[in-house]
C-alpha positions in Angstrom: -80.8 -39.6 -4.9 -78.4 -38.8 -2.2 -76.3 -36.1 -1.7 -72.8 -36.3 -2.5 -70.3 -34.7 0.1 -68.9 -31.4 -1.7 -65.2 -31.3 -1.7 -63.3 -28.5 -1.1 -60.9 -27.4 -4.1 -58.2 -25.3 -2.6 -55.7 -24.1 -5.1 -51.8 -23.7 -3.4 -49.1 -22.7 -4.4 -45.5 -23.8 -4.8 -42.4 -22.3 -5.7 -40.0 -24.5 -8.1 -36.5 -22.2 -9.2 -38.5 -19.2 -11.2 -41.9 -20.8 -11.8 -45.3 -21.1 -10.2 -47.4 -24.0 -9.8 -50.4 -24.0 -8.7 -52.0 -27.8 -7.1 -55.7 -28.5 -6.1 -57.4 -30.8 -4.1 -54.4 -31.6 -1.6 -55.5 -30.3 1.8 -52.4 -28.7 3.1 -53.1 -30.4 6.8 -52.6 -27.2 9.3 -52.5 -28.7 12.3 -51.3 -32.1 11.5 -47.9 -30.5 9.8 -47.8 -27.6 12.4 -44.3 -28.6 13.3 -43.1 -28.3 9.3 -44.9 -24.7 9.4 -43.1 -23.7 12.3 -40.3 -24.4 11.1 -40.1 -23.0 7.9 -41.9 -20.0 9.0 -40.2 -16.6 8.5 -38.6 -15.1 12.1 -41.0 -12.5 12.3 -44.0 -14.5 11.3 -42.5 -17.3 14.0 -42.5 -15.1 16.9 -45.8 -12.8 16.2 -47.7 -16.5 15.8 -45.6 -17.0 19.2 -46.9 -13.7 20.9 -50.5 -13.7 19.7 -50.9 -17.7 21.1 -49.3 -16.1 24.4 -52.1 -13.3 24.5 -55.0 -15.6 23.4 -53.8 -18.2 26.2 -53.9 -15.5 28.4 -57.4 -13.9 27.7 -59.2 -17.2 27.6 -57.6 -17.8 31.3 -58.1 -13.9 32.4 -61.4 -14.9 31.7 -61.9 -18.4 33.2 -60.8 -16.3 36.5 -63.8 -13.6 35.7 -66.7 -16.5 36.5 -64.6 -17.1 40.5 -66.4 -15.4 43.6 -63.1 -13.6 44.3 -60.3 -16.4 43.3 -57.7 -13.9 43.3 -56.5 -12.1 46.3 -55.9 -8.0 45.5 -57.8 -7.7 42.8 -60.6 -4.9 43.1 -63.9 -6.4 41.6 -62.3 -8.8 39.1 -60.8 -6.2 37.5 -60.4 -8.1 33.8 -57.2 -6.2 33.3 -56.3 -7.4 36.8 -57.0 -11.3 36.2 -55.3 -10.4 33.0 -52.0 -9.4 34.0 -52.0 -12.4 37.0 -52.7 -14.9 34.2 -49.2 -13.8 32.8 -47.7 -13.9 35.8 -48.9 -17.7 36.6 -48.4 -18.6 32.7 -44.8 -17.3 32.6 -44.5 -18.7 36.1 -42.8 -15.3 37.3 -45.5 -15.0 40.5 -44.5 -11.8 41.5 -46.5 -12.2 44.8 -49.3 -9.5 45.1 -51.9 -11.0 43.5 -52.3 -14.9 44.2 -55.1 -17.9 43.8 -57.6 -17.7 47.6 -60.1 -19.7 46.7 -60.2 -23.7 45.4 -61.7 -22.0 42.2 -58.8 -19.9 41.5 -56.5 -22.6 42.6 -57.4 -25.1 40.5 -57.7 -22.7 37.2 -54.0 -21.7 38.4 -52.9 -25.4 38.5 -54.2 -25.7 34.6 -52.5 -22.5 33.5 -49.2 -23.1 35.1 -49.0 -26.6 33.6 -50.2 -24.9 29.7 -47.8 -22.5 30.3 -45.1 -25.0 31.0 -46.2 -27.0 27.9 -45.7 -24.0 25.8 -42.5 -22.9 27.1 -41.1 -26.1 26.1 -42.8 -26.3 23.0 -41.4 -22.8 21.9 -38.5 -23.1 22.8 -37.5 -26.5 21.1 -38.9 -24.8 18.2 -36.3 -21.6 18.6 -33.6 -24.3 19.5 -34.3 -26.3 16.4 -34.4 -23.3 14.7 -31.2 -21.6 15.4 -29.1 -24.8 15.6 -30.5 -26.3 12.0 -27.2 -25.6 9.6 -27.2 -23.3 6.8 -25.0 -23.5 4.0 -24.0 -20.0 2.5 -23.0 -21.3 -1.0 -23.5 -18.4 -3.9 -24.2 -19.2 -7.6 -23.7 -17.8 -10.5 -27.0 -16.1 -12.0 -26.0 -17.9 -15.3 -25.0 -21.3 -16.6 -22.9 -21.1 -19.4 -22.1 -23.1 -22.5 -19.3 -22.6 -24.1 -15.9 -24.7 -25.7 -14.0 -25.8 -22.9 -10.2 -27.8 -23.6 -12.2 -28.0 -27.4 -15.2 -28.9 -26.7 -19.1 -27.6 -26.1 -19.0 -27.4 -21.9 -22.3 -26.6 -19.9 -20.2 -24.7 -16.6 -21.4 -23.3 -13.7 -19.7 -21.2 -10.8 -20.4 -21.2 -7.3 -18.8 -20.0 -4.4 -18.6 -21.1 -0.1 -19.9 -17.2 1.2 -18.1 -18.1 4.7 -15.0 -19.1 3.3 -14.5 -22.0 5.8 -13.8 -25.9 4.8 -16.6 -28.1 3.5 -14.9 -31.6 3.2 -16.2 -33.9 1.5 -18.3 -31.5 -0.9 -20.6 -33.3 -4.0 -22.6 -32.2 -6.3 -25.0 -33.5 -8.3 -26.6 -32.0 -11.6 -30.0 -33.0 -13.3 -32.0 -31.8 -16.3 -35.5 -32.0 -16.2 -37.8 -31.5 -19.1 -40.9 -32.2 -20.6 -41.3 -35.1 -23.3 -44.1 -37.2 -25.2 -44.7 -40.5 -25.5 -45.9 -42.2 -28.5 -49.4 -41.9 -26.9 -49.4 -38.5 -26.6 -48.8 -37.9 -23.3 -46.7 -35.6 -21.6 -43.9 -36.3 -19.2 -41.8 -34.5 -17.2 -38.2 -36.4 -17.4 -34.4 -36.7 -15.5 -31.5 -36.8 -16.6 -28.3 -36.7 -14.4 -26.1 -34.7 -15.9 -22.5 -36.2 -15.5 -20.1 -33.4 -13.7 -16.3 -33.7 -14.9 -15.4 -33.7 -11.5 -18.3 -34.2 -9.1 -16.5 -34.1 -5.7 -14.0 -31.6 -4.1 -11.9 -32.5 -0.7 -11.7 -28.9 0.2 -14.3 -26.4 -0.7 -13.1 -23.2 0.2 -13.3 -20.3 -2.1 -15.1 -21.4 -5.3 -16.0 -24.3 -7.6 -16.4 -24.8 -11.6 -18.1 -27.5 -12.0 -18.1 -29.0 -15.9 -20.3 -31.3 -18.0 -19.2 -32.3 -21.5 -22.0 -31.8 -24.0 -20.5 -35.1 -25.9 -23.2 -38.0 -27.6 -24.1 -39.0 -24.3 -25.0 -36.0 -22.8 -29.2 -35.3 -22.7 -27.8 -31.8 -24.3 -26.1 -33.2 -27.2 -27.9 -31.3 -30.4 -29.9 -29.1 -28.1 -29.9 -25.4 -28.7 -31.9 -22.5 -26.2 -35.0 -22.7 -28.1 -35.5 -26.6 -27.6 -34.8 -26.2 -24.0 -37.4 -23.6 -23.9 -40.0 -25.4 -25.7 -39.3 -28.1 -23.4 -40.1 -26.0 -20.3 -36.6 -27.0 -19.2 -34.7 -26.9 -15.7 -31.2 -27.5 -14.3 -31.4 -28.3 -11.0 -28.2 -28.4 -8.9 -27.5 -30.2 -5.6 -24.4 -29.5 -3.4 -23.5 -30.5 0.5 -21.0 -31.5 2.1 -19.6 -31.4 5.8 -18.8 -28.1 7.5 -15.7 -28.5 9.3 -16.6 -25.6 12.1 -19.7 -27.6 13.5 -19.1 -31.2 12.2 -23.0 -30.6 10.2 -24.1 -31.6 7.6 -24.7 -28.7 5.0 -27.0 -29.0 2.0 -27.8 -26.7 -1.1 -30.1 -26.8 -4.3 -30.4 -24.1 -6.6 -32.7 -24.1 -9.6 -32.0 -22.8 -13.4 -34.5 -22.2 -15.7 -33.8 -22.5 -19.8 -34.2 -18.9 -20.2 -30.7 -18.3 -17.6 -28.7 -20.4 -19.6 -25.8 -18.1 -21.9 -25.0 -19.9 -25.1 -21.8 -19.2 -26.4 -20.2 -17.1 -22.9 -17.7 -17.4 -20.7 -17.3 -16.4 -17.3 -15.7 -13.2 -16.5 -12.3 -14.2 -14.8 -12.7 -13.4 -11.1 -8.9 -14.1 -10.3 -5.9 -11.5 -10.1 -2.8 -10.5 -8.0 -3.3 -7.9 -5.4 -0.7 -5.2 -5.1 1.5 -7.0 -1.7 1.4 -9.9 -4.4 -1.3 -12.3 -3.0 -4.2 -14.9 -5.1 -7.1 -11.6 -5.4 -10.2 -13.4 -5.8 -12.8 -10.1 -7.1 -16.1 -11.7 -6.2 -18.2 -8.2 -7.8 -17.3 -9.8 -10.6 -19.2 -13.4 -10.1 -21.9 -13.4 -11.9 -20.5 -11.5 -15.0 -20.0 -13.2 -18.2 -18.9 -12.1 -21.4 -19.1 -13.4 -24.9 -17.1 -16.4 -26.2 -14.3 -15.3 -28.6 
């Protein structure tokens, strides 16, 4: 009977709002998404992954140079540290001068380095470009959705704020429910529902944003209460962007709410007040708070 290939179950991991889940037999692909890694790297993981490649390119030409009958000029006895130090110097195309390629040997392992080293110059630094220049938004949310009556009736709210304070024109936002449901053959689903937004778009987001959705008939929520939300392993998903008007970009946002954030029956804490010279005091300590409806 011939032998069947044995297949590699590697469990990963993924972060969606405040859960876990965990995936198997989906090979995460290393080297064929290395660009989508770098780039979603943390900075300091980024630039030690940067310096250890420069020090591993360097020792494995240090060391090319080692098996030369004297390729480089002013270096006693192939002094490894020597050959080491001159590979940086080609790599980083600095040449200082002192120590340099004398024989065909060392030139030709010098023509090789100096065009790697090239290569990953302008590899890294596209990467730190694309980096640095991809556009951020700085939007805050409020740690809590809350339901409560809003102009007399049951309103699902949510605050949020623009952290820089600058103009987003033409910000959106979109809201969704997603929870799990059975079918009449027993299996389980996990469902969206747009959620309709009172006012979905504003020309000018400055300082903050309420955004409303009626809990009428038509709304998924209509007869729901926290603990069916919970049974249903429900989530609120939030997407905002709009167009920064400092850099002309783009700006996208997403934030994630689980069933157990929501507050039945609270309000936000008013954040608004007059400052003593008489000016709009916006008391952002104050965001997330919320307080019992009356």
């Amino acid at each position: 009977m011939p032998r069947r290939k044995r297949i590699e179950r590697k469990s990963h991991l993924i972060r969606f709002g405040h859960r876990e889940i965990e995936t198997l037999g989906l090979r995460p692909g290393f080297w064929t998404d290395l660009y989508h890694r770098s780039m979603t790297v943390y900075w300091p993981v980024f630039f030690g992954s940067a310096a250890l490649v420069f020090v591993v390119l360097n020792a494995v030409f240090a060391f090319l140079y080692s098996f030369g009958d004297k390729p480089i000029a002013n270096v006693a006895r192939n002094n490894p540290l020597d050959l080491f130090y001159f590979s940086i110097e080609t790599l980083a195309t600095v040449g200082y001068g002192d120590m340099h390629p004398q024989t065909d040997y060392g030139h030709l392992v010098a023509t090789v380095e100096i065009f790697t080293g090239m290569c990953f110059l302008a590899v890294l630094t596209g990467l730190v470009f694309a980096r640095f220049s991809r556009p951020r938004a700085r939007f805050v949310f409020a740690e809590h959705p809350v339901v409560a009556r809003h102009d007399g009736r049951p309103t699902l709210m949510i605050r949020m704020a623009n952290a820089r304070h600058n103009t987003i024109s033409r910000a959106s936002a979109r809201l969704w429910l997603i929870r799990a449901e059975r079918t009449k053959e027993g299996d389980q689903l996990r469902r969206f529902y747009e959620l309709k937004l009172d006012r979905h778009e504003h020309p000018m987001f400055v300082l903050s944003w309420m955004l409303f959705h009626i809990i009428d008939q038509d709304s998924p929520l209509h007869g729901k209460n926290a603990s069916d939300l919970a049974e249903a392993e429900a989530l609120l998903v939030l997407n905002v962007g709009g167009v920064d008007d400092s850099s002309a970009q783009q700006l996208y946002a997403r934030h994630v709410y689980s069933a157990a954030d929501l507050r039945w029956r609270h309000r936000y804490r008013d954040i608004t007040s007059v400052s003593p010279q008489g000016r709009l005091l916006l008391d952002y300590t104050k965001f997330h708070d919320v307080v019992p409806e009356e």
